[in-house]
N, C-alpha and C positions, 0 to 999 in steps of 0.2 A: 504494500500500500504506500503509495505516495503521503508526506506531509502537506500541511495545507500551503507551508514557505513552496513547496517543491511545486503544487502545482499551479500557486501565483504566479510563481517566476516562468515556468514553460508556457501559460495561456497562451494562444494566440501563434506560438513559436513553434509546436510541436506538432507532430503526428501523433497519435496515440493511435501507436497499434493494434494494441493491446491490452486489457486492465488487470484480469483475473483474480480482482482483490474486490472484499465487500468493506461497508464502515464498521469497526470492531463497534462503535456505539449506536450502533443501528437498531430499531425493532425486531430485524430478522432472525434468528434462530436455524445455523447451521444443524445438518445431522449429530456433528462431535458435538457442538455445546450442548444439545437434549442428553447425552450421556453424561453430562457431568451432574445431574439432578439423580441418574440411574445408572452407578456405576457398572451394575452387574450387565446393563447391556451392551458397555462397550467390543465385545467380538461380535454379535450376533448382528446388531447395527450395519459398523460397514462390512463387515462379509458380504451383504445383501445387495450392496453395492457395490463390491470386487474391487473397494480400495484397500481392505485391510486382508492382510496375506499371514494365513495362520500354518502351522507346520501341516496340515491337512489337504490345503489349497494346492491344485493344481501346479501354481508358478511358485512353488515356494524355494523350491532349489535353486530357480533361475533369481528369484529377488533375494536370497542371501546371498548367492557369488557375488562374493568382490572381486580385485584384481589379481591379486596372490594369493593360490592355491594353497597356500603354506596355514591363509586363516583361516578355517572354520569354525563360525559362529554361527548357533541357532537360537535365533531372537525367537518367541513366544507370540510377539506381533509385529508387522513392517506397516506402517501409516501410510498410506500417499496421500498427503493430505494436498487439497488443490487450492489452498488460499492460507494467508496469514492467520485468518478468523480462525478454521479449523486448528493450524500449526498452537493456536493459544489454548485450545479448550481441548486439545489433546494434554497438554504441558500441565494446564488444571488438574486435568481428571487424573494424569499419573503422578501427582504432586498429592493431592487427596488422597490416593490410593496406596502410597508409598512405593509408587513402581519406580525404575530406574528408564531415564534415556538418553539416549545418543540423537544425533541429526548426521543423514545423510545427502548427500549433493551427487556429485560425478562415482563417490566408489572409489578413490584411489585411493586414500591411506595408505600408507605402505605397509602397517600394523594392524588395521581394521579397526583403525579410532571409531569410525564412525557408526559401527556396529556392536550391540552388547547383548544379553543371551533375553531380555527383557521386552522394551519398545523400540525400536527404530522409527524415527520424523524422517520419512524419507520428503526432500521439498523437489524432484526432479520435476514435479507439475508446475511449480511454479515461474511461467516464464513470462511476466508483463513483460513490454518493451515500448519504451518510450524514448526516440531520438530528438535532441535539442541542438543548439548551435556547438557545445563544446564536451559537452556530457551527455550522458544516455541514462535513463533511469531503470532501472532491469530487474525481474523478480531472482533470486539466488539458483533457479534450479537449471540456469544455461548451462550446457556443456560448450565448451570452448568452439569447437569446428562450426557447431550447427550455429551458436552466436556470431564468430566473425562473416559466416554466409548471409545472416538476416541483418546485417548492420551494412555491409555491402550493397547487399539489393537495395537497404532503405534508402541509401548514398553509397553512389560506386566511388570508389577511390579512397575509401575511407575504413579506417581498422584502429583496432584498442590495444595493449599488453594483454596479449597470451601468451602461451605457454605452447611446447610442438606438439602435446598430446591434445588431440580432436574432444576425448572422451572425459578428458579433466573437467571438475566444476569449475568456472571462473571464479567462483565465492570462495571455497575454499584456498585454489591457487593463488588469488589476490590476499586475502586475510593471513596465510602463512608467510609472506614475501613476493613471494611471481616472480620469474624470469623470464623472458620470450626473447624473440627476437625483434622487438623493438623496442628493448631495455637500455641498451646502450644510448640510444637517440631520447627516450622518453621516459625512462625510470623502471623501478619497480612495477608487479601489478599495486602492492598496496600503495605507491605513491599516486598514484592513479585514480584513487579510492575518495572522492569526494562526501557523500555521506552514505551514510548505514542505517535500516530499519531491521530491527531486531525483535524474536518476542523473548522476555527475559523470565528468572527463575518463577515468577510467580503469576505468568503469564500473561500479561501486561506488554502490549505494544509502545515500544519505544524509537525516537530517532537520536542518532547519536553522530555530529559534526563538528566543524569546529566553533558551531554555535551556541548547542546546545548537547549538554551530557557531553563534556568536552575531554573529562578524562576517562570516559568511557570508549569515546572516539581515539584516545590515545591508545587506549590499553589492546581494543579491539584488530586495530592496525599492527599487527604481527603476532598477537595471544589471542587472536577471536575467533579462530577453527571448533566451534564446543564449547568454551571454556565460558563463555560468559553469559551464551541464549543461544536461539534459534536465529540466524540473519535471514529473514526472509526477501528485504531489495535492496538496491545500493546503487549509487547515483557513481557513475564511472566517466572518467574523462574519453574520449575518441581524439583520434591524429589523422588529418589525411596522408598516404598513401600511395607511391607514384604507382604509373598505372603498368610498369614493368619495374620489375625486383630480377636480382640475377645469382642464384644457389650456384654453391661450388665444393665438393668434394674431392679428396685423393687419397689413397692410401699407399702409406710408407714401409717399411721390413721395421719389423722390431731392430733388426741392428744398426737400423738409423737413425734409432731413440736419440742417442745423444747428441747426434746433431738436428734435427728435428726441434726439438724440445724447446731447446734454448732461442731456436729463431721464433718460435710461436709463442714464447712470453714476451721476448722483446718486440713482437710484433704490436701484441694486444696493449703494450704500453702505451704508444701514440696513435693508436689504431682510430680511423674515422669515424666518427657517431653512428653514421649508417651503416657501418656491419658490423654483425655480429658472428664469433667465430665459437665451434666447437673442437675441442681437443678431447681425443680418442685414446686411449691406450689400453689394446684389447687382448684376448688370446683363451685358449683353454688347451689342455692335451700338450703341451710344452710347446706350442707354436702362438704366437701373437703379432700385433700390426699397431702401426702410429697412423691415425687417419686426423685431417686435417676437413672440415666443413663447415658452412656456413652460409647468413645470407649478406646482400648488398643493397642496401634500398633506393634501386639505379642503375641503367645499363651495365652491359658487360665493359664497354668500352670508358666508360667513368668510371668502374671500379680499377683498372688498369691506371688509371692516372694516377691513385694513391697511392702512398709509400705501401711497402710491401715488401718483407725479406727475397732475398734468392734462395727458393727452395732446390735448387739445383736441377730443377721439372717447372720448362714453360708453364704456369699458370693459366694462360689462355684456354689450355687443354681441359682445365678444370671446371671451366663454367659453364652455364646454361642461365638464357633470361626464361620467364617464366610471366604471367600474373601473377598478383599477390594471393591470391585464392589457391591458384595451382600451386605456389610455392607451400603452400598452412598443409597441403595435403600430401606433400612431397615428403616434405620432414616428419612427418605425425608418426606418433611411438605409441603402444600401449591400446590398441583400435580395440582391442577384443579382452575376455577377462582372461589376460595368463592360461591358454590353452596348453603352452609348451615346458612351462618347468617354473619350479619355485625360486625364489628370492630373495634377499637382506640386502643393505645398502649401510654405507656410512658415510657422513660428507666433512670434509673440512672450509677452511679458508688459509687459499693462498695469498702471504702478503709481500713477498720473495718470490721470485720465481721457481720452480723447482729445481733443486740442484744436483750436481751428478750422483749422487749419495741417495738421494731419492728416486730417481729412475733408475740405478742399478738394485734398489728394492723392488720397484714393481716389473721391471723384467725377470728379477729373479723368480718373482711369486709366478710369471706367465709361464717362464720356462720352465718350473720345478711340476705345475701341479698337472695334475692326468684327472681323467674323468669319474665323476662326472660335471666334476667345476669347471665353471667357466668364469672370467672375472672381467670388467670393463672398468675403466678409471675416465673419467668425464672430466672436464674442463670447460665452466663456462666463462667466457670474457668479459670483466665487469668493465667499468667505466666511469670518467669522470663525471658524469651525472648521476649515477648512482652515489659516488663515495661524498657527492658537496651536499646530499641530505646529513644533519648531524646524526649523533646514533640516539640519541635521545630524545626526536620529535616526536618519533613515535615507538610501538613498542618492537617492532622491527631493528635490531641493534648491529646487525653487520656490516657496518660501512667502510670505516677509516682505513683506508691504508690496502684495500683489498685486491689484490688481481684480478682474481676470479676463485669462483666457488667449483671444489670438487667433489663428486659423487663417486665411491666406491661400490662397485656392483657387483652381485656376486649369484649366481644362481645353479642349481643342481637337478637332475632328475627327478620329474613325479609329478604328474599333474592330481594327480588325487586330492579334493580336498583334507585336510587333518594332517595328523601326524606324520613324521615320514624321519625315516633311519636317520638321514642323514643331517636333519635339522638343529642337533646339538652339535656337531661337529661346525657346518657353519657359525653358526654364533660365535665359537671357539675362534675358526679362520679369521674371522672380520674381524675379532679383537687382537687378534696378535698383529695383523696385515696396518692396521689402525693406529695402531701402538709404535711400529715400525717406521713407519709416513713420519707421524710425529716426532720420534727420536728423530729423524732426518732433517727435522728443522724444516723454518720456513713457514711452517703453518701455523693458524691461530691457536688451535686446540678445539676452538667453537665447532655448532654444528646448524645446518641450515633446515630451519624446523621443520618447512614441508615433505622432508628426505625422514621421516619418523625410525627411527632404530632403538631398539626394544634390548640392545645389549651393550648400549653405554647405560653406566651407574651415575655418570654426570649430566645426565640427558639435562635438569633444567639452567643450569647455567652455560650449559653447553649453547640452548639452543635462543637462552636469552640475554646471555653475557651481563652487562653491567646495568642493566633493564628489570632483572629479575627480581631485586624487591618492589621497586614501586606495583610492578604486576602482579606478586602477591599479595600487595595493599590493594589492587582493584580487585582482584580475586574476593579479597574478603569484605572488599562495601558493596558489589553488585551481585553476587551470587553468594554470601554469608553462611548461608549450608551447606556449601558444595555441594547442590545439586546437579550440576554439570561433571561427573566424575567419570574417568577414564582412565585406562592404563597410563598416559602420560599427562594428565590432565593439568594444569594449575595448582602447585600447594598454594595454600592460600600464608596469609602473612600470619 
């Protein structure tokens, strides 16, 4: 639901697509709010209407996959609730009832935050859209692909901070940090984050900007995945978008790690605002690869004019222009739920480049391990627009001094959901591999929260750094019971 500032300011300005919000102070009487007078009818209710998915239902194996096979959790009930009204008067009734819940968006968690053996808010119905001159006001339940396509059509040439996975929720991905590929030119996704509608522990529709619930707005901005309510819309900035982008890939021999390496950090140093690059370091079964990717937002023939190492391989070879639309689908990872093998991750921050000490650790780990591991080391390119937000504007804290953020990957046989043999042995892998990085120096120790790993013991300072008491001071004035509780939830202060 739009505020009444929100839909002052758009009159007359806007399209409204969209609404799919009723007035929480309305006459009307949603199906969920009739359950909260008669608790005992909350399954029997929406079963009847094939929003609520009980282990009995038909689709209920398909509505608990998440994305890694690794979690299996069986929720009791999955909500799809199609409106903020509902998203409050479910929040009531399991608040009264003593139930526990989670909110679901896209489904990636990399731990299954967003899933717990109880109620699931799933808000993927929810998708108003409302395009304005500079912002867009969106319900929380867009998936990234299908959003940047209806903000296109609405205005060609125009696109927001996402993320390369199609399937990721915008809400989520922006409220953890965001990265995409027009981070470097235009920030974070949370920087991006104009305001926030939430419903909070006590079910209570709130907006939180820099107007109003101002350190709610704070807190929410890098701690609001869960931790604080339900975000059911949020008012997001847009950028236009030229009308050709030009993607570029290559891949190198693991034994040209060492020279590779070093030109791809000095690259990203003075690297131009318009691209953004990926760094690869991959392998499994003692064989691995240095691949270098990324986009340009601008001919082939402009991106040739920037500075750019001598990779020792004409560059030219590497490119292809594209649409920006063809480009969002070129790059997209993760399109399906983890059909093919399980997974752990671990991220740092580089504020050094990597040093020889550190790539002859993760060659070593490529070439040592046999199957059925497989490991990827990620490298994203930050940027001076990222690093000139302070780390304390909001609760997002990774800025100062950053290269770029990396992602340790790790994944093994077994699409079965549950248990699987060899899931304590990874845990094991990733903390010694982790540990190792770190002795190498160079990195922060931190970790980047949307990347959730479930086998660091430092996970909240890791993932909140110098941010982390005030966040547990917001912890304990907006949610006081910790009703919002999860595996890596918020201590409160």
């Amino acid at each position: 639901m739009h505020s009444r500032r929100q839909v002052l300011r758009y009159a007359g300005s806007l399209a409204v697509l969209a609404t799919g919000c009723a007035n929480p102070n309305g006459s009307e009487r949603t199906d969920l709010e009739s359950l909260v007078d008669d608790p005992s009818a909350f399954p029997g209710t929406l079963r009847a209407e094939g929003r609520l998915i009980v282990p009995t239902s038909a689709e209920y194996t398909a509505a608990r996959t998440v994305i890694n096979p690794r979690i299996d959790v069986k929720p009791t009930y999955i909500a799809y609730c199609k409106d903020e009204r509902e998203v409050a008067a479910t929040m009531k009734w399991a608040r009264a009832n003593g139930r526990r819940v989670t909110v679901r968006s896209g489904g990636h968690s990399y731990e299954g935050a967003s899933m717990n053996n109880d109620i699931v808010i799933d808000i993927s119905n929810l998708k108003s859209f409302a395009l304005g001159t500079d912002t867009m006001v969106i319900g929380a339940g867009w998936k990234q692909g299908e959003l940047a396509r209806r903000l296109f059509d609405a205005r060609p040439n125009t696109g927001a901070v996402m993320g390369s996975c199609k399937t990721v929720g915008l809400s989520g991905f922006s409220l953890g940090g965001g990265f995409g590929f027009l981070s470097r030119k235009h920030g974070l996704g949370v920087d991006n984050i104009v305001s926030l509608t939430l419903v909070n522990a006590a079910g209570e529709i709130v907006v939180a900007n820099d107007r109003e619930n101002k350190e709610l707005f704070w807190a929410l901005r890098g701690g609001g995945a869960g931790n604080f309510g339900v975000v059911t819309s949020m008012e997001y900035r847009v950028h236009a978008v030229p009308p050709v982008v030009t993607t570029f890939y290559h891949k190198f021999t693991l034994d040209e790690a060492s020279r590779i390496v070093p030109l791809w950090f000095q690259w990203i140093k003075d690297m131009a605002p318009e691209i953004v690059s990926i760094m690869s370091i991959s392998g499994g079964g003692g064989s691995g690869s240095v691949a270098i990717s990324g986009q340009f937002l601008g001919t082939a023939d402009a991106l040739m004019a920037t500075a750019r190492p001598d990779w020792g391989v004409p560059m030219e070879g590497w490119l292809r222009e594209r649409s920006y639309l063809d480009a969002i689908d070129y790059f997209n990872g993760g399109a399906s739920s983890s059909k093919e093998s399980r997974w752990r991750a671990r991220s740092d921050y580089y504020l050094k480049p990597l040093n020889n000490e550190g790539v002859d650790t993760i060659a070593k780990v490529l070439r040592a391990v046999g199957n059925p591991w497989a490991f990827a080391f990620l490298f994203d390119s930050y940027g001076p627009v990222i690093r000139a937000v302070p780390s304390d504007a909001m609760a997002f804290a990774h800025r100062k001094d950053i290269l770029c953020c990396m992602q340790l990957y790790m994944s093994w046989g077994g699409t079965a959901m549950g248990p699987n043999a060899q899931d304590g042995n990874s845990a094991i892998r990733l903390r010694a591999i982790g540990d190792a990085l770190k002795a190498s120096g160079n990195v922060s120790g931190r970790a980047y929260p949307n990347y959730a790993d479930s086998t660091r013991d430092d996970w909240p300072s890791a993932y909140y750094a110098d941010n982390l008491a005030r966040l547990s001071r917001a912890k304990q004035q907006f949610d006081p019971t910790h009703f919002f509780t999860f595996a890596q939830s918020l201590p409160p202060a």
